[in-house]
MOPAC internal coordinates of N, CA, C and O (Angstrom, degrees):
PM7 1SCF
backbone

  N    0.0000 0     0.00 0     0.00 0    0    0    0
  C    1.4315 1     0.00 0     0.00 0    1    0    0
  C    1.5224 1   110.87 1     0.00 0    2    1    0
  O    1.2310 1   121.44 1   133.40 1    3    2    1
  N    1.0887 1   114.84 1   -46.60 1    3    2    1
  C    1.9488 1   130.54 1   173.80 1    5    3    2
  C    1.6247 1   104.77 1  -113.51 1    6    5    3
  O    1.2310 1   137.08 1   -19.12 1    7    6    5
  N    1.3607 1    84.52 1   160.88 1    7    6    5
  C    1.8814 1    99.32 1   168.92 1    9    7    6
  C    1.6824 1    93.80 1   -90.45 1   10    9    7
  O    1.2310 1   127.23 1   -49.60 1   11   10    9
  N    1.5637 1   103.70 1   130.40 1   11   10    9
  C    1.6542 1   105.02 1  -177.74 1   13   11   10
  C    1.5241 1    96.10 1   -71.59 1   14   13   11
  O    1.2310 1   110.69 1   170.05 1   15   14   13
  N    0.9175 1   135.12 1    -9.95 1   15   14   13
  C    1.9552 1   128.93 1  -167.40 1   17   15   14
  C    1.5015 1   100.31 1  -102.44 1   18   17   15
  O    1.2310 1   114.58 1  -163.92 1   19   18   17
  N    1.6698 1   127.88 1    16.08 1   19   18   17
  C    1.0928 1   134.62 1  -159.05 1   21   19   18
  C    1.9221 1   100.90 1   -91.27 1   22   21   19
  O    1.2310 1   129.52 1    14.65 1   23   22   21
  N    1.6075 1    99.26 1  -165.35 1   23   22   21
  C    1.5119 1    85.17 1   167.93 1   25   23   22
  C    1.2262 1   117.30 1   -88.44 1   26   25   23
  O    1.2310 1   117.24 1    15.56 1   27   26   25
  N    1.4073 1   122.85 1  -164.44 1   27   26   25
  C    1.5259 1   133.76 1  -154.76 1   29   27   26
  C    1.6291 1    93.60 1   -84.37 1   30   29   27
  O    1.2310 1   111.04 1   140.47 1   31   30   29
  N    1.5092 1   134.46 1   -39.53 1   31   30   29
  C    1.1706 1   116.74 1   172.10 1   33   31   30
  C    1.8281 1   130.25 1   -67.88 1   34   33   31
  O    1.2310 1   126.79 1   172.99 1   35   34   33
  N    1.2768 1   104.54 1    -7.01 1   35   34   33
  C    1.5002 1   131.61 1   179.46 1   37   35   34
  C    1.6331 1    96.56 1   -82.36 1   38   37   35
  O    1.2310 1   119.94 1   120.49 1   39   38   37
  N    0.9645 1   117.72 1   -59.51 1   39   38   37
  C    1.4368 1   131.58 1  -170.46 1   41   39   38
  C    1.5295 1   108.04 1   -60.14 1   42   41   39
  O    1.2310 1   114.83 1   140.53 1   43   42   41
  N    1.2391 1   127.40 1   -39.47 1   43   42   41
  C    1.5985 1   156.28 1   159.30 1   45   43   42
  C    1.5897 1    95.34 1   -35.83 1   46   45   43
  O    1.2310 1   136.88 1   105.85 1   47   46   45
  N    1.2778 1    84.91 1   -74.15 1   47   46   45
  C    1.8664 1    95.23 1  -161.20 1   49   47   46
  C    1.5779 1   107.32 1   -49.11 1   50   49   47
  O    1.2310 1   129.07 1   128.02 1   51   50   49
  N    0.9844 1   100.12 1   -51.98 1   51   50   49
  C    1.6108 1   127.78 1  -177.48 1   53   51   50
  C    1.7639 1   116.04 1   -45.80 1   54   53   51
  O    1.2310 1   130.42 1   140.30 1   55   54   53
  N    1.5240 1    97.50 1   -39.70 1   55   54   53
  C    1.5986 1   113.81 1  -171.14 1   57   55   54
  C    1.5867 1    93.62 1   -83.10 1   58   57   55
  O    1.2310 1   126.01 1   137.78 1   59   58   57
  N    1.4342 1   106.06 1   -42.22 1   59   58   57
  C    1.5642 1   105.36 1   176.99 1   61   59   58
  C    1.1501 1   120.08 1   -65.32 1   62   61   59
  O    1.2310 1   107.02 1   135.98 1   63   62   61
  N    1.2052 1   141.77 1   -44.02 1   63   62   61
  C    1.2816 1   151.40 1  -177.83 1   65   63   62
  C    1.7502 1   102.78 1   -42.17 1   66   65   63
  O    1.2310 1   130.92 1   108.93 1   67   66   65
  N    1.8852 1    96.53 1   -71.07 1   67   66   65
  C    1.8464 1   102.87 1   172.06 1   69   67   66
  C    1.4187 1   116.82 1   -39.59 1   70   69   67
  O    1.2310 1   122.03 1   142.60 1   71   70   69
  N    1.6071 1   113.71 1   -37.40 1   71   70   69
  C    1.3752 1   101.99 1  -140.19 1   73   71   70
  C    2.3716 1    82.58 1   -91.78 1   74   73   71
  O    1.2310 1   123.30 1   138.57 1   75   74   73
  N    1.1557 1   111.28 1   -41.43 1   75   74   73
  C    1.5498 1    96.63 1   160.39 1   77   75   74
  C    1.2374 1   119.48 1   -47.39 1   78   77   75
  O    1.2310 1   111.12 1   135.46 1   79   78   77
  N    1.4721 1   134.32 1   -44.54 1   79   78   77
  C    1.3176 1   129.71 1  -173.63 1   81   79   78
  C    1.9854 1   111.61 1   -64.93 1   82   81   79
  O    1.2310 1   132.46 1   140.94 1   83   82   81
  N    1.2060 1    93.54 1   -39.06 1   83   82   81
  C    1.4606 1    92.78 1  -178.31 1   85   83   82
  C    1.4152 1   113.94 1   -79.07 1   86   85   83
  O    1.2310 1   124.63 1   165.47 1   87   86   85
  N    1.2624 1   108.73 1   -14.53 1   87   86   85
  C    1.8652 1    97.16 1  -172.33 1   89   87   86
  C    1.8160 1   105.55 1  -102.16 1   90   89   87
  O    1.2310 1   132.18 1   175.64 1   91   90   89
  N    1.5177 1    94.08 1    -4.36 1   91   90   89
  C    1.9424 1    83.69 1   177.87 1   93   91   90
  C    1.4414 1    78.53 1  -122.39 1   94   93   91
  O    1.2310 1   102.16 1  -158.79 1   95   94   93
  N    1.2362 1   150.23 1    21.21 1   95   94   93
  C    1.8760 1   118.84 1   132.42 1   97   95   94
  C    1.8803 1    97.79 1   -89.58 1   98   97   95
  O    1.2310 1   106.53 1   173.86 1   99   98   97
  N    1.0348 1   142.65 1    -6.14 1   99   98   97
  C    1.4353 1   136.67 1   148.85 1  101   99   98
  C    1.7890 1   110.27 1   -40.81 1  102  101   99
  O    1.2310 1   138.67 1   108.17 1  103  102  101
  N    1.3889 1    81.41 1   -71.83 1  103  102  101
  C    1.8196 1    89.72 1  -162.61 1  105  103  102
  C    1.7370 1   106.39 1   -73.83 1  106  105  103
  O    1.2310 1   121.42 1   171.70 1  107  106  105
  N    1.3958 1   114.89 1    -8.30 1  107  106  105
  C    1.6069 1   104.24 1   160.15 1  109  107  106
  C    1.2615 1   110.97 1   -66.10 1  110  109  107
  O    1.2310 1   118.10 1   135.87 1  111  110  109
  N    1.3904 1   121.23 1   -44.13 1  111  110  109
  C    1.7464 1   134.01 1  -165.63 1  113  111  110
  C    1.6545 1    86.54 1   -42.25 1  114  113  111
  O    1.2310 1   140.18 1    95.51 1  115  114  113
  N    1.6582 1    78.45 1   -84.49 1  115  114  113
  C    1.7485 1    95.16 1  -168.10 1  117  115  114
  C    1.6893 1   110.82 1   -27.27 1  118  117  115
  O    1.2310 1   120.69 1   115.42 1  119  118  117
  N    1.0840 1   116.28 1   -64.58 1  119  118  117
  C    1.8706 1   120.40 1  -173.86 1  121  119  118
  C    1.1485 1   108.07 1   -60.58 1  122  121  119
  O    1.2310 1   111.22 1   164.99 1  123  122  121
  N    1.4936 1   134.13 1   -15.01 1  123  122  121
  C    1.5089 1   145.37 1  -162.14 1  125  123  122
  C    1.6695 1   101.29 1  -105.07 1  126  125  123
  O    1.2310 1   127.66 1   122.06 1  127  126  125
  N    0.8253 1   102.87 1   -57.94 1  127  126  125
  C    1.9768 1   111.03 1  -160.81 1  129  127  126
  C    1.7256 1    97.37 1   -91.56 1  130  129  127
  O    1.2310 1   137.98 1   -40.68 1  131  130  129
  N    1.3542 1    82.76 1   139.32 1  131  130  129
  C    1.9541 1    96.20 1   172.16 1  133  131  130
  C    1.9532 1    86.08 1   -73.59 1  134  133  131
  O    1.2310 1   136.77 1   -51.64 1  135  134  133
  N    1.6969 1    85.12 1   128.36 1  135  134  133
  C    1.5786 1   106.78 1   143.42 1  137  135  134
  C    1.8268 1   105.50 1  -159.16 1  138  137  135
  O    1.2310 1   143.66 1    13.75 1  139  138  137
  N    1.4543 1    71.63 1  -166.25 1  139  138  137
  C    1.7026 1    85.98 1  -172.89 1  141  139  138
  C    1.8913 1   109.53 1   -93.06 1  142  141  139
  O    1.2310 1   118.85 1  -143.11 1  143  142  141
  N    1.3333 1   119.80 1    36.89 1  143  142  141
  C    1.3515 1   117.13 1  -178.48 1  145  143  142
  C    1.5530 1   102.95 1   -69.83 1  146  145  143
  O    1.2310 1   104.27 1   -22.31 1  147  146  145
  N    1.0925 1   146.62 1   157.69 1  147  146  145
  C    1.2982 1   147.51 1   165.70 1  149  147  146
  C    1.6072 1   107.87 1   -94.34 1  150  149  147
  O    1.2310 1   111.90 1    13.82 1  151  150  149
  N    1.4465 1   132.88 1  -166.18 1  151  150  149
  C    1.3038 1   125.75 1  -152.16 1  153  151  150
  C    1.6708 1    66.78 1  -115.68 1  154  153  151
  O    1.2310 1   103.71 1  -173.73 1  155  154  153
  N    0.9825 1   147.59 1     6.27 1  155  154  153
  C    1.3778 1   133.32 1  -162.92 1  157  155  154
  C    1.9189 1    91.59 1  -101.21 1  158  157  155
  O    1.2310 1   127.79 1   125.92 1  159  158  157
  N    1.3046 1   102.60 1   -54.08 1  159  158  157
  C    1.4687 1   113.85 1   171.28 1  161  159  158
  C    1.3803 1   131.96 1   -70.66 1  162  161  159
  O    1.2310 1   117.42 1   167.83 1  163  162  161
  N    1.2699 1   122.51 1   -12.17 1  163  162  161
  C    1.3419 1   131.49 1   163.50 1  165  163  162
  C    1.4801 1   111.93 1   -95.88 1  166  165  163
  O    1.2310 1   109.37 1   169.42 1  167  166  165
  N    1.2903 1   137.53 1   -10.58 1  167  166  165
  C    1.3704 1   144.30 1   138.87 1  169  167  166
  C    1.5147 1   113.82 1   -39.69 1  170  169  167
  O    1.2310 1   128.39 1   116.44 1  171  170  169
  N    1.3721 1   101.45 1   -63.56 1  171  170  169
  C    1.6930 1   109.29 1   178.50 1  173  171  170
  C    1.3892 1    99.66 1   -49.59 1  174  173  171
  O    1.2310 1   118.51 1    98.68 1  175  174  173
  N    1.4901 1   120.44 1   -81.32 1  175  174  173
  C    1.6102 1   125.93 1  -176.72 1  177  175  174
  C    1.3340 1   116.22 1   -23.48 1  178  177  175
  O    1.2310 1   121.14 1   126.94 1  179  178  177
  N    1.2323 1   115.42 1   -53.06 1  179  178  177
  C    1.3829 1   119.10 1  -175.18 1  181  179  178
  C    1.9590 1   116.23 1   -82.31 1  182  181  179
  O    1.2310 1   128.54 1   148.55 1  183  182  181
  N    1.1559 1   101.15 1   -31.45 1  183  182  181
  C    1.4463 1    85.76 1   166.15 1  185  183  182
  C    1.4672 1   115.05 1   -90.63 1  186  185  183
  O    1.2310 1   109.45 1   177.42 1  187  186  185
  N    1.2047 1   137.38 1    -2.58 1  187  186  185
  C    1.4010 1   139.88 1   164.63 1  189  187  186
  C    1.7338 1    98.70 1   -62.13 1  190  189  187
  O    1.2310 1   128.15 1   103.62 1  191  190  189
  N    1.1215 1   101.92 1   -76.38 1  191  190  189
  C    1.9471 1   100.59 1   162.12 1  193  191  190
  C    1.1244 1   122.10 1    11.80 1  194  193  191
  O    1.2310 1   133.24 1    92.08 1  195  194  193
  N    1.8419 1    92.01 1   -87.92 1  195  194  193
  C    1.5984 1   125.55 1  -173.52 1  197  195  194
  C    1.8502 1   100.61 1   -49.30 1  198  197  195
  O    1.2310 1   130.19 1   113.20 1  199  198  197
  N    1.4668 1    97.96 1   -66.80 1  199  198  197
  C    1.5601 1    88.67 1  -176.78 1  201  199  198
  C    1.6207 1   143.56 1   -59.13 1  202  201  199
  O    1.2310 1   127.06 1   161.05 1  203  202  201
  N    1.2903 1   104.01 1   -18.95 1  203  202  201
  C    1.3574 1   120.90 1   166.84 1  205  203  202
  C    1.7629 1   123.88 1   -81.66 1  206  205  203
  O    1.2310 1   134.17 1   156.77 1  207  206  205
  N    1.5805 1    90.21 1   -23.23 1  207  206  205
  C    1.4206 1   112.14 1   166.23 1  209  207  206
  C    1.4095 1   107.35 1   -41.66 1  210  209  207
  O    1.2310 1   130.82 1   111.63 1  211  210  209
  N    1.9140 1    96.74 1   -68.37 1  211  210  209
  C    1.4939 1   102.56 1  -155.02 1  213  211  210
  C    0.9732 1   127.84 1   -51.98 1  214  213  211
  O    1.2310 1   127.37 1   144.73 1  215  214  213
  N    1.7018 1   103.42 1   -35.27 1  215  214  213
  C    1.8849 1   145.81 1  -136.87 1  217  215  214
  C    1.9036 1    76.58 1   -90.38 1  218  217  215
  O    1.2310 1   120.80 1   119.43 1  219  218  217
  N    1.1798 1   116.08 1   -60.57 1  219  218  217
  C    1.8109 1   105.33 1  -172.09 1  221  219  218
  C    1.6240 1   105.30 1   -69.10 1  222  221  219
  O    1.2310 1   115.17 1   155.56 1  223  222  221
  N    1.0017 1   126.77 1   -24.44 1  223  222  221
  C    1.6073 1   127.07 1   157.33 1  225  223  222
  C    1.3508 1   114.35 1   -49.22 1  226  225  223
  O    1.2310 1   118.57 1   133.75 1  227  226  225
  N    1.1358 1   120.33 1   -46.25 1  227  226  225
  C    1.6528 1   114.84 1   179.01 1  229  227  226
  C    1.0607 1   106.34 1  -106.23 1  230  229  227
  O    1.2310 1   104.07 1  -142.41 1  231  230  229
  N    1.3511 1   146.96 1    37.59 1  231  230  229
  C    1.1373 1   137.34 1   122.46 1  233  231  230
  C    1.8165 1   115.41 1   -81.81 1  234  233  231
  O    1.2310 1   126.73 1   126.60 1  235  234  233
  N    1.8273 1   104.66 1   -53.40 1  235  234  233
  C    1.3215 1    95.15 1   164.02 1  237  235  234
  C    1.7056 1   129.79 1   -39.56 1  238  237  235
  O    1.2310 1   115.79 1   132.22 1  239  238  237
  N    1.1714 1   125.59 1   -47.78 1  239  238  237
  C    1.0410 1   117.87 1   171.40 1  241  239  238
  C    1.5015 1   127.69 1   -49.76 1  242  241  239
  O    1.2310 1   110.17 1   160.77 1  243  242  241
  N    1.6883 1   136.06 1   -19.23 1  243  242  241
  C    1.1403 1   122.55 1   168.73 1  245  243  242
  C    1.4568 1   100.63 1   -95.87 1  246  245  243
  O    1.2310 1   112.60 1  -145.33 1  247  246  245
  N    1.0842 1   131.58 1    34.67 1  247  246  245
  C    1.6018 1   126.64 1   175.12 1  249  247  246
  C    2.0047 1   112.73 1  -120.65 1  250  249  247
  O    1.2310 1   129.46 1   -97.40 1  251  250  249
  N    0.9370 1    99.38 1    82.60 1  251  250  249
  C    1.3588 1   110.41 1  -176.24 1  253  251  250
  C    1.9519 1    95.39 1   -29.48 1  254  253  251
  O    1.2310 1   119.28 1   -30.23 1  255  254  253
  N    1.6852 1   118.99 1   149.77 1  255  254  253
  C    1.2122 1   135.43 1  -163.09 1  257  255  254
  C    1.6396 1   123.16 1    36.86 1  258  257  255
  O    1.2310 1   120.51 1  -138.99 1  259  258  257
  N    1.6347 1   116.63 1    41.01 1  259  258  257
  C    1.4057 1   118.70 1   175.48 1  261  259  258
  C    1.3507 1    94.68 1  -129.69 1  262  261  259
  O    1.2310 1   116.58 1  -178.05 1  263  262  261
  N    1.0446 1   124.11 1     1.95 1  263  262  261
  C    1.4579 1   131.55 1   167.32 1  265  263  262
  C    1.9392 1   103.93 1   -20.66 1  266  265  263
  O    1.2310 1   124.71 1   114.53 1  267  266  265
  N    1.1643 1   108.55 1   -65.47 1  267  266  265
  C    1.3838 1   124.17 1  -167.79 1  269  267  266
  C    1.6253 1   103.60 1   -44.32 1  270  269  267
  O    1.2310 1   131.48 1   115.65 1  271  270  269
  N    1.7507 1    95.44 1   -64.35 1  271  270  269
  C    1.5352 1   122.61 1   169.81 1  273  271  270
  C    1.7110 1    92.55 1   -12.91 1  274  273  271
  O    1.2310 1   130.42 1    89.81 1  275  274  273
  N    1.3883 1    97.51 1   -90.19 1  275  274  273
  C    1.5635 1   132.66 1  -160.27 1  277  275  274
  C    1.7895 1    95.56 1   -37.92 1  278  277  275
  O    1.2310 1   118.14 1   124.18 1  279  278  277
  N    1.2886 1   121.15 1   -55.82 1  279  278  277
  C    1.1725 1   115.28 1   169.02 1  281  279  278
  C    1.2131 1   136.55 1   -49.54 1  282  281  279
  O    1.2310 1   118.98 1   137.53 1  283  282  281
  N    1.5225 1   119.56 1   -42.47 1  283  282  281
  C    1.4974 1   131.47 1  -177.00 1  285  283  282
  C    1.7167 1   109.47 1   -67.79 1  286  285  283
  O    1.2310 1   128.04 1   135.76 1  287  286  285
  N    1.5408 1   102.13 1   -44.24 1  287  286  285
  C    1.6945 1   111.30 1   149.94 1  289  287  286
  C    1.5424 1   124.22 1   -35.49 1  290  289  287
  O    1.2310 1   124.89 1    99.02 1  291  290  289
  N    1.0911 1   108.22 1   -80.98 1  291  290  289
  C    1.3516 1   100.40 1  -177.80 1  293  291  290
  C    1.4879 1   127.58 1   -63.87 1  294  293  291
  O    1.2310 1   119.24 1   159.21 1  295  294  293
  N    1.3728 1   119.05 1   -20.79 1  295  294  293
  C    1.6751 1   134.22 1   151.12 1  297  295  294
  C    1.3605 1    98.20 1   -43.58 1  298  297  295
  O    1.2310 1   112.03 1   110.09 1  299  298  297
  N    1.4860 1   132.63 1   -69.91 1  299  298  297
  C    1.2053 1   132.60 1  -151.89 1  301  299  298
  C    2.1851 1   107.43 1   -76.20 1  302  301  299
  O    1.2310 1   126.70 1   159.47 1  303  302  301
  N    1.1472 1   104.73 1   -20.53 1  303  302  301
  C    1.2938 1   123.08 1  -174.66 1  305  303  302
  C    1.9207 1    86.86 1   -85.50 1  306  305  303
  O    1.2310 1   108.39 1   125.47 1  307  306  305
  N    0.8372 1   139.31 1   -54.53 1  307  306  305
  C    1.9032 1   144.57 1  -165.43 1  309  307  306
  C    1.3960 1    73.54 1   -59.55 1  310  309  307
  O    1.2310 1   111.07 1   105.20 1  311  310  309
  N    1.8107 1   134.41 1   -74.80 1  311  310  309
  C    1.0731 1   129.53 1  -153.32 1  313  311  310
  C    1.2944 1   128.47 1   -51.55 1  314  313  311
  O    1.2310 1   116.21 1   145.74 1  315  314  313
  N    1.0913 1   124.81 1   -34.26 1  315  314  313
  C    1.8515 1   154.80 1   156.74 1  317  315  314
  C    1.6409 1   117.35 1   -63.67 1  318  317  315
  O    1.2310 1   134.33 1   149.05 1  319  318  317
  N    1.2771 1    89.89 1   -30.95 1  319  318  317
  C    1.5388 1    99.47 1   161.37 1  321  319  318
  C    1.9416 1   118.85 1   -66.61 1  322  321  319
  O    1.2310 1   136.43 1   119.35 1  323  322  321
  N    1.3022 1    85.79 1   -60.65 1  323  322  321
  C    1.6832 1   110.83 1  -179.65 1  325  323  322
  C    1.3772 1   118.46 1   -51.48 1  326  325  323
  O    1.2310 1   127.91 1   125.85 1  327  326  325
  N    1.5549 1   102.37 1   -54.15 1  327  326  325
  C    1.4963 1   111.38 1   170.34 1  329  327  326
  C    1.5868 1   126.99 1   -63.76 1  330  329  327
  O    1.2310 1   130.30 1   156.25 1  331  330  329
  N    1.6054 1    97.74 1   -23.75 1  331  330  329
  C    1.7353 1    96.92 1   170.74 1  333  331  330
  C    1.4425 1   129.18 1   -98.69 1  334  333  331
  O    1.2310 1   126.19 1  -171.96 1  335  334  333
  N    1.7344 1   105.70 1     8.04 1  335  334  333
  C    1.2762 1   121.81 1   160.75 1  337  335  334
  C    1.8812 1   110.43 1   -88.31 1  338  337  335
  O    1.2310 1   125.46 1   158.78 1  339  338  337
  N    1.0040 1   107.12 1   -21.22 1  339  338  337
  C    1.4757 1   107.16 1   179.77 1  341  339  338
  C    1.9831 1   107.38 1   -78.79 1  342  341  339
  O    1.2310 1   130.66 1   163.27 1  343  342  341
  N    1.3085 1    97.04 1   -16.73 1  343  342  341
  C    1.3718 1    81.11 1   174.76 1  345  343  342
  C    1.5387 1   119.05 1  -100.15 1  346  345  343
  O    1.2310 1   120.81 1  -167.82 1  347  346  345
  N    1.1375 1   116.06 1    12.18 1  347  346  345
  C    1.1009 1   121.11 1   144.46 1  349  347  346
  C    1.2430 1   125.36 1   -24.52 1  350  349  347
  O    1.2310 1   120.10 1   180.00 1  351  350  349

C-alpha cells in the first residue's frame, strides 16, 4: 500500500493496514476453529476486531487512495458489530 522507506505517515498507514490484517485473520481462527473460547472470550475477540477495525479506518481516511482500505474496515467493523448483536 506505501513504500516502507517512506515518511512517518506512510509508515503509519502501512503498520495499520498489517495490524487490521492480523487481528481479523485472528478473530476468523477463533470463530472458525473448534476451541474452548467461551461466549465471554469470543466477545472480547470480536470486539477487539471491531475496534481496531475502526481505528485503521480513520487513519485510512487521511491517506489519499486507501479510501477502499477505509471501507473494507468499516464493512468488517458493521460485521463484528452484527455478530455481537446476535449473541445476544
Amino acid at each position: 500500500m506505501v513504500d516502507p522507506d517512506g515518511t512517518e505517515e506512510q509508515d503509519l498507514v502501512r503498520r495499520k493496514g498489517i495490524m487490521c490484517a492480523e487481528v481479523c485473520d485472528a478473530t476468523c481462527r477463533v470463530l472458525s476453529e473448534q476451541n474452548r473460547l467461551d461466549e465471554a472470550g469470543i466477545r472480547v475477540q470480536v470486539e477487539w476486531c471491531r475496534s481496531v477495525c475502526l481505528e485503521c479506518a480513520n487513519v485510512f481516511d487521511g491517506y489519499p487512495g486507501a479510501e477502499e482500505a477505509a471501507k473494507m474496515c468499516r464493512e468488517c467493523a458493521g460485521a463484528c458489530t452484527d455478530f455481537m448483536a446476535m449473541l445476544d
